[in-house]
N, C-alpha and C positions, 0 to 999 in steps of 0.2 A: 459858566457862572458870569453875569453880569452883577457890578457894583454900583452903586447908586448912592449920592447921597455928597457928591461932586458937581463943581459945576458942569461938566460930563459926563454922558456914561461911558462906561470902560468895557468892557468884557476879558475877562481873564481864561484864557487859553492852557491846560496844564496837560503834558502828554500821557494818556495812560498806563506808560508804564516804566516811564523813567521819569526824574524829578525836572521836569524843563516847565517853561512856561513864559507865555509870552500875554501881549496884550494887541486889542483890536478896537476898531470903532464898534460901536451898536449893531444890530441886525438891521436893515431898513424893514424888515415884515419878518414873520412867524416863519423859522421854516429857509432863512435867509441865510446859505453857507458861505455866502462869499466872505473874505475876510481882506479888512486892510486894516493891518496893522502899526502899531503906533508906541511909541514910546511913552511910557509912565512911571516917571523916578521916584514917587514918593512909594506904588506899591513893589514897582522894583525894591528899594530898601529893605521894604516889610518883609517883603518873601525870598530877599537872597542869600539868608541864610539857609534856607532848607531847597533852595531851588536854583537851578542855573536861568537865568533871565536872559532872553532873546532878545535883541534892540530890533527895532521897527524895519532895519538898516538888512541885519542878518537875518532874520524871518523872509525878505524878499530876496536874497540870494537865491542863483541857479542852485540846480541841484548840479554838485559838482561831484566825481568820481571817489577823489579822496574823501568828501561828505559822508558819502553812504558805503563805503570800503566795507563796515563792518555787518552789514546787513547782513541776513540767512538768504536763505534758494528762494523760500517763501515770500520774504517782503521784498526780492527786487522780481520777482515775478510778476508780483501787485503794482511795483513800478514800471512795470514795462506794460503791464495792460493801463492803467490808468496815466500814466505819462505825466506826472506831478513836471511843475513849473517850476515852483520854485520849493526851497528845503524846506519849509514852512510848512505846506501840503506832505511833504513826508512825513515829519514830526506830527502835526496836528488832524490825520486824513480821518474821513470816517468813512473808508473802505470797506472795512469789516463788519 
């Protein structure tokens, strides 16, 4: 989802299938997965009640051992093929 209607645009990042979500700059073109993420405290507010809100800060964290402790056989399989950077790219992957 990107928002509009800011002096920015935002793109709202929400994971599918636990309540997280973070925030990123625009796509530079159609089809653009890179992500750099960014902090935004007004929609942070909006949505922190119903969501856990990643800061720009914790989205670029490694992926650390204790991070993904709780994962299944399946999604750290998908991490060891795909070799995610940072927690971000776990949270937010489009692997699947």
């Amino acid at each position: 989802m990107t928002l509009r209607g800011r002096p920015e645009t935002v793109r709202v990042l929400c994971n599918a299938h636990y309540p997280i979500v973070a925030f990123a700059t625009p796509a530079a073109h159609e089809g653009d997965m890179r992500l750099e993420f960014m902090n935004c405290p007004e929609l942070a507010d909006a949505l922190g009640v119903e969501f856990a809100i990643l800061t720009g800060h914790e989205a670029c964290a490694g992926v650390a051992d204790e991070l993904v402790a709780q994962l299944g056989e399946n999604e750290l399989h998908q991490m060891r093929y795909w070799r995610p950077q940072r927690i971000s790219d776990v949270i937010f992957n489009y692997w699947d």
